[in-house]
C-alpha positions as CSV (number, residue, x, y, z in Angstrom):
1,X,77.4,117.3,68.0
2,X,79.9,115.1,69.6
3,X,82.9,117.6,68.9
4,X,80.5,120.4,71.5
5,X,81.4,117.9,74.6
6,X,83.6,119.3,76.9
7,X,84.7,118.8,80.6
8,X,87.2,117.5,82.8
9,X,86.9,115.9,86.1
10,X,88.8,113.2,88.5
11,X,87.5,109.6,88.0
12,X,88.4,106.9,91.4
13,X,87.7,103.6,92.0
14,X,88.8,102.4,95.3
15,X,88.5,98.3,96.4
16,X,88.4,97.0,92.3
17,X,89.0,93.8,91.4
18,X,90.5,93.0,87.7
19,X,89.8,89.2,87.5
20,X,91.7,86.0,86.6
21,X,94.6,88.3,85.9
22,X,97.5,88.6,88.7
23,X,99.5,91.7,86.6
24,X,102.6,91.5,89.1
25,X,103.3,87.7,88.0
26,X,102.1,88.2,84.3
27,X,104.5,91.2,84.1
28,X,106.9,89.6,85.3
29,X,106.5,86.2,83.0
30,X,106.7,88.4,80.5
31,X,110.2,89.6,80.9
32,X,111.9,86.7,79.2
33,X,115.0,87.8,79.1
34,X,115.9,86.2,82.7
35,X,115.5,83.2,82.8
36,X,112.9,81.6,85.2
37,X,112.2,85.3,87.0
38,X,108.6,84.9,87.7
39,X,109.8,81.8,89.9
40,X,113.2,82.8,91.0
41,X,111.9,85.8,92.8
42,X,109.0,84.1,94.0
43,X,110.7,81.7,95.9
44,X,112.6,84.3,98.0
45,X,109.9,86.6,98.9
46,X,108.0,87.5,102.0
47,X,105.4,85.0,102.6
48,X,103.1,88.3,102.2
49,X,104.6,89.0,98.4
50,X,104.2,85.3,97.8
51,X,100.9,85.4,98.5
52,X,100.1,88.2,96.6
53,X,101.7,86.3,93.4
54,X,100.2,83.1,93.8
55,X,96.2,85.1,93.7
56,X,94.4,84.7,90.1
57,X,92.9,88.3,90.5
58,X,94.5,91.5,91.2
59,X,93.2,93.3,93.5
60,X,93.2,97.2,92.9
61,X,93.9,99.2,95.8
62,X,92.7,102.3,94.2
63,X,92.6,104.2,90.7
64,X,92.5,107.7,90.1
65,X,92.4,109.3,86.6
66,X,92.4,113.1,85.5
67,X,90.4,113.2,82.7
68,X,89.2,116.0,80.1
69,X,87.1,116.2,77.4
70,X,87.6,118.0,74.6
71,X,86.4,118.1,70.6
72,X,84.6,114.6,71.5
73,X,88.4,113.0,72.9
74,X,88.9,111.9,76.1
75,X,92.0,112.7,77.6
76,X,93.7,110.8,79.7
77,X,96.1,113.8,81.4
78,X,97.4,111.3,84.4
79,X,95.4,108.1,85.1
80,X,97.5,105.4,88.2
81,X,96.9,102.1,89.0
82,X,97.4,100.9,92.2
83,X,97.7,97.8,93.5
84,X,99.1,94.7,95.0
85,X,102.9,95.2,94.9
86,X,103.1,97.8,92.2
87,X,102.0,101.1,90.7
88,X,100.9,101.9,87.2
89,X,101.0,105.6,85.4
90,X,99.7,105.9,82.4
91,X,98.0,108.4,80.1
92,X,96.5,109.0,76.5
93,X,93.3,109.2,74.6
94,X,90.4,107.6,74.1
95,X,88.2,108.6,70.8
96,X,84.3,107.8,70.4
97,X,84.9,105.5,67.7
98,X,86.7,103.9,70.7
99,X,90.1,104.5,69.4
100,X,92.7,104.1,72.1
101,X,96.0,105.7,72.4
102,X,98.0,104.9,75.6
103,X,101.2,104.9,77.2
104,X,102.1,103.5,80.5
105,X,104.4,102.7,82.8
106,X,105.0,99.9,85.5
107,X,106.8,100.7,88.8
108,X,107.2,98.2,92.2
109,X,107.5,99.9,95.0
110,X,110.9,100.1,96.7
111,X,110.8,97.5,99.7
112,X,109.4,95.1,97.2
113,X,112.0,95.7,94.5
114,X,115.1,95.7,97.4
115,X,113.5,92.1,98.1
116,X,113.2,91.2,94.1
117,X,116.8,92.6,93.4
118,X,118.6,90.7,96.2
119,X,116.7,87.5,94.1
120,X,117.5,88.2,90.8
121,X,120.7,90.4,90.5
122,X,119.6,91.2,86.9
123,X,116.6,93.3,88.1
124,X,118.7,96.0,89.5
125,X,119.5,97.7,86.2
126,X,115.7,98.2,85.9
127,X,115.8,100.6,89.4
128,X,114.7,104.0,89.1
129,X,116.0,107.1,91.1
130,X,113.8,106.1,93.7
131,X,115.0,102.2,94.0
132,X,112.3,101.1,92.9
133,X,112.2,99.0,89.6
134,X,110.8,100.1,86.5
135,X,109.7,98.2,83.4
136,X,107.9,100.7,80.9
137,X,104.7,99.2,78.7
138,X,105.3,99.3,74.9
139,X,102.6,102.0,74.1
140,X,98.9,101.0,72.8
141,X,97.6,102.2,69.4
142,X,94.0,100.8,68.8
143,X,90.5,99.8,69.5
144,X,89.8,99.6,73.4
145,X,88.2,96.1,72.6
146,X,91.6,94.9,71.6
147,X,93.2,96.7,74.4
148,X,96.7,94.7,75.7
149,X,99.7,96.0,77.2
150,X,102.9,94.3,77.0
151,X,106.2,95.4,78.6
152,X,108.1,97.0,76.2
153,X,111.1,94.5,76.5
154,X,113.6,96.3,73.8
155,X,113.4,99.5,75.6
156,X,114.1,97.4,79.1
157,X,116.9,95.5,77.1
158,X,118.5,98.9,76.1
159,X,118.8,100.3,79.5
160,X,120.1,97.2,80.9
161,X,122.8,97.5,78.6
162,X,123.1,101.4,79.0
163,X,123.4,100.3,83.3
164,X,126.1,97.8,82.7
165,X,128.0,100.1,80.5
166,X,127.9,102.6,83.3
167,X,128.8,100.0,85.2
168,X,131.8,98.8,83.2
């Protein structure tokens, strides 16, 4: 029975709240391979920025997913994130045994990533074509209970490596 469901649709949550997580400051903890960036970069931000990284929630500006059902799967076609300070695309599958397939992508906007750059000199091999920098997740293979996203620091390390090359 659960293979007959079908449909596709637009899902949006505007004003959310994810709690007791700031994801800007954890992403950026998480990137280990500069030493001290969380706090580098926080000292020499806007007070607005600062602000935004010193809050224990994040507050979601808006979400919007295209979604589709099909043989009993949701599909995740194009699902973003945003919120304070950065943008995240991601997009996959979701099973009804709750099986979770997803791949993602974290991008700060360009005015906040001039600011972050000009910090931490580093962070400028992680700009996109748009100036704006861009750490991708390491994709997610599993239950949704278990769901955590991590950046996916090797493929981060391999491009800084490909921009200094370049560079070089």
């Amino acid at each position: 029975l659960e293979t007959l469901l079908s449909g596709e649709g637009t899902v949006e949550v505007k004003d959310g709240r994810i709690v007791d997580v700031n994801i800007l400051k954890l992403v950026l903890s998480k990137l280990s391979f500069i030493p001290n960036l969380a706090e580098q970069v926080e000292n020499n931000l806007s007070d607005e920025y600062k602000e935004k990284l010193k809050k224990r929630d994040t507050i979601l500006e808006k979400v919007k997913a295209d979604v589709r059902i099909r043989n009993g799967v949701l599909e995740i076609n194009r699902a973003e994130l945003n919120a304070d300070g950065f943008l995240v695309v991601a997009n996959g599958e979701l099973n009804l045994d709750q099986n979770l397939l997803l791949k993602a992508d974290f991008y700060i906007p360009s005015d906040l990533s001039a600011s972050m750059v000009a910090s931490v000199q580093e962070l400028g091999y992680l700009l996109d074509e748009n100036k704006q920098i861009h750490v991708p997740f390491k994709p997610y293979e599993g239950k949704l209970a278990n769901f955590r996203m991590y950046p996916d620091v090797e493929d981060v390390g391999k491009e800084i490596i490909r921009s200094r090359g370049k560079e070089e």
